[in-house]
Each structure stands twice: as C-alpha cells, then as structure tokens.
N, C-alpha and C positions, 0 to 999 in steps of 0.2 A: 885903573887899568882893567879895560873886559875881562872875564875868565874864562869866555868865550871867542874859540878861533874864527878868523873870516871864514865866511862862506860864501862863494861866488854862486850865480846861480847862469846858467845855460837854457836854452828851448832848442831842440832838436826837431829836425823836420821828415818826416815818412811818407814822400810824394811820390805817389804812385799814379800811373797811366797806363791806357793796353795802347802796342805799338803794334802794329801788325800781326793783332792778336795775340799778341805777349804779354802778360803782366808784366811791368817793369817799373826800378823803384829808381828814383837819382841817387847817385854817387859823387862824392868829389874826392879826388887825393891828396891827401893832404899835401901839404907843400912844406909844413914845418914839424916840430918836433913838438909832439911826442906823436911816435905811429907815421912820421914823415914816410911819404909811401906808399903810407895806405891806403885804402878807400874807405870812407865813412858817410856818413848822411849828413848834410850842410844842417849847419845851425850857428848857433854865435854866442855869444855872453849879451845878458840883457843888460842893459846902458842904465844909469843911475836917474835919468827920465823918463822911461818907459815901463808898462806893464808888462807883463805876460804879453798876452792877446796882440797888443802892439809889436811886441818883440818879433812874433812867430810872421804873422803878418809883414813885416818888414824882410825879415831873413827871406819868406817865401817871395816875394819880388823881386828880389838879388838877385834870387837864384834862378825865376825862371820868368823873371821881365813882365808876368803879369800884374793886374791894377791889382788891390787890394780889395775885396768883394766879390773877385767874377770865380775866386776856387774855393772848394767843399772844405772847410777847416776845422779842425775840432779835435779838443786836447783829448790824447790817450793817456799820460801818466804822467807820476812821477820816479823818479830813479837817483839815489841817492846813496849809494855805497861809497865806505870811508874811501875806497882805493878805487873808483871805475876810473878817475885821473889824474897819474901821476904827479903833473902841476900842484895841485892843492886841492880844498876839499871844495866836491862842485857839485854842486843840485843842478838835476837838470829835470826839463821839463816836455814831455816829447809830443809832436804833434800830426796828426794824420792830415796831408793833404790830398785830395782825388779832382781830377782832370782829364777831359780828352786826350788823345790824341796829341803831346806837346812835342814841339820844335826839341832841334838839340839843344843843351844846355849851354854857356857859357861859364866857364870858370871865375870865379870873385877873387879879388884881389890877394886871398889865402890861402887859394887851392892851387893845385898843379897842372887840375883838371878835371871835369867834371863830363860825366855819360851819363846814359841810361841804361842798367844794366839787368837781364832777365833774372826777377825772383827767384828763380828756379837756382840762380847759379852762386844767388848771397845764402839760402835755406842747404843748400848741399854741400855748403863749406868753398866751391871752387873759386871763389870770391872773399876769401876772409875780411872783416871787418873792423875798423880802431873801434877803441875803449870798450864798451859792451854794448853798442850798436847794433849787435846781433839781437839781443834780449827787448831792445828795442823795437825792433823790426817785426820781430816776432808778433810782439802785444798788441802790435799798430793790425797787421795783417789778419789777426782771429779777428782784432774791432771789426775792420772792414767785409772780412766774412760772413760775420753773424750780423752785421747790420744790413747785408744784401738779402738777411733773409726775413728780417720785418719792418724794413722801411724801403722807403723808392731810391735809395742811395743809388744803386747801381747807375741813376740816371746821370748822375754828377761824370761818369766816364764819356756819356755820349754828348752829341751836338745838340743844338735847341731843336733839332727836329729829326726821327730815325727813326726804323724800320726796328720791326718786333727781333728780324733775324739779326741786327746788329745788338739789341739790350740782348741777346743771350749768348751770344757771343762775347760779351763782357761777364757775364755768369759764369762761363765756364772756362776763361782764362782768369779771373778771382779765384773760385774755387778748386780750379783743377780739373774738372772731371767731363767729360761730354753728357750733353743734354738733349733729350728725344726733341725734337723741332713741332710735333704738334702737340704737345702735352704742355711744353715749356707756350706755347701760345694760345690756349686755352684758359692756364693759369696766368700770366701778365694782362690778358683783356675782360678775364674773369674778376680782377682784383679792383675792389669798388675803388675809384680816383686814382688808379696807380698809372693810367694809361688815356692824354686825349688822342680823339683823333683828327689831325690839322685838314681833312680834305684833300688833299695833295696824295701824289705817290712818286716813283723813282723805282729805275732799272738798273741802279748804281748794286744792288748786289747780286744782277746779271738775270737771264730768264726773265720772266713775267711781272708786269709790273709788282711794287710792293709798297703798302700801305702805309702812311707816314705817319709817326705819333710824337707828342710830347707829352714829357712831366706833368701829371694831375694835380689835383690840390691836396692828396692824400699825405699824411705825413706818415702811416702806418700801413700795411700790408696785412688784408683780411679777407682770404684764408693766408697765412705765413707763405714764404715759397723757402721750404724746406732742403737743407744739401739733401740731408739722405731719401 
C-alpha cells in the first residue's frame, strides 16, 4: 500500500478578451459544491488519457466553442496548496487564454452559468472568486501585461486585420492606463516586424480613413513598449 495520498490534478483557464473596450475575463458559477454559487474560472480535472496541454485545450473549447489552435494559449503556473480545495488534495494547473472580441459564453454541463465579467470588478473584490482563483488571476494578468510589453501579444486581442487605434486601445484596457495616440503610434510602426501593412484602410473607427495592419513576423518587440 502507497504512503502516498492521491493527488488529483486540474488546468484552470484565464480567458481574457476586451469587450467594448473592457478587459474582461470568463467566469462560471459554480453549480455544485464546493463554492456552489460562486463564480470561478472554468477548468476541469485532467482525464487519465490526456496531458496537460490537451486538457486546457479541451476545457477552452467547452467553454468558448472555439477550434483548438485559433487561441493564444500558454501555461502560467502551477498552484498547489495542501487546502486551495476542500474535496482533496489537487494540483492545478492554470492557463492564460487571449481572444478577440468573444460571443457570450455558454454554461457546461457543471456550471450554473457562465459571463464575461470586467477585470476591474474580480481585482476589487466586487466579484469574489472560488478556491484561490483570485491568486490565479492575478499571475495570469501581470503574465499578459508584461508580455504586451516585449512581444506582439497584444495582437492575439485584435482581428487578422486592424487599425493602429484599435492595438492601443487593447493597450490600455490590459494595462489600465490612457495612452498619448501619436507617440503609442510612432512606437508600434517604429517596432522592427511588430506591424504589416495590408494596403487596405477602413472608417470603422469613424473620421478619416485609417490604415490597416496585421501581425508581423516579429516574435520580440525592439525598442520594448514600456507601461511606464
């Protein structure tokens, strides 16, 4: 007989999108017990057939019906406190997802209910959160910050094809903060491969035409685009 107790292990998911200029992360309520009620971040226990990477990838299709491949995925941590749930002892595994613009969600067979709910409102408590999902959210959110600040991530928010004034406009509903409009686009056209340009333009953010770009081949940002 082991001397060692099971250990379940979990992947949790930190899917974030800007909605109408809002950062906003999914939530689902729970439906059952433990935290029945609550709102937490969808995820699941991995199956005795599958990895990690498959697990997350699975759970993120549940939840938000897209293919497996067309969203920015990429593990943030791990988390593994004797007591984060009550059930028993569970490793979990948490994972940053980033996406346009997504539909509303549908609730999965275990939840109660599932939204999109503003960052703003899980970070200032008015949203409290099961297990320590909070410390979760946390981790996932500096990832995504600090990686808008040396890689082309930010692009994973926008469509295959947008305008300068909509990538900083994801800038500054990630980071929080307002951004000067010709400085932030000096720096994005300035930054070797972070930026093509399709030929095309669009009136879609009203006034004067505006220049269409997509995704370069750059994997790094050089000069950085720095919060402060």
């Amino acid at each position: 007989m082991s001397a060692f107790p099971a250990v379940a292990v979990t992947v949790d998911l930190v899917v974030l999108t800007v909605r109408a200029g809002t950062l906003s992360v999914l939530l689902v309520e729970r439906g059952e017990e433990p935290f029945r009620g609550r709102w937490a971040l969808p995820g699941g226990f991995v199956r005795p057939d599958e990895d990690l990477a498959e697990a997350a990838r699975r759970e993120l299709h549940e939840e938000t019906g897209l293919p497996p491949g067309t969203v920015h995925l990429e593990q943030v941590g791990t988390w593994g406190a004797p007591d984060r749930d009550p059930r028993q002892r569970v490793v979990t595994v948490c994972h940053l997802a980033l996406a346009p613009d997504l539909p509303l969600p549908v609730a999965g067979t275990d939840a109660a209910d599932a939204r999109w709910t503003p960052v703003a409102d899980t970070t200032s408590g008015a949203v409290p959160l099961a297990f320590d999902h909070d410390v979760l959210l946390a981790a996932a959110l500096e990832r995504a910050r600090a990686k808008l600040e040396y890689t082309p991530l930010a692009t994973a928010f926008c469509p295959a094809e947008f305008t300068v004034a909509e990538l900083r406009r994801v800038y500054e509903a990630v980071w929080g903060t307002a951004l000067d409009p010709r400085n932030f686009h000096r720096k994005v056209t300035g930054a070797a491969g972070f930026l093509e340009p399709t030929g095309a333009s669009t009136t879609r953010d009203g006034g004067r035409p505006a220049q269409l770009f997509r995704r370069g081949p750059a994997t790094g940002l050089h000069p950085p685009l720095l919060r402060g």
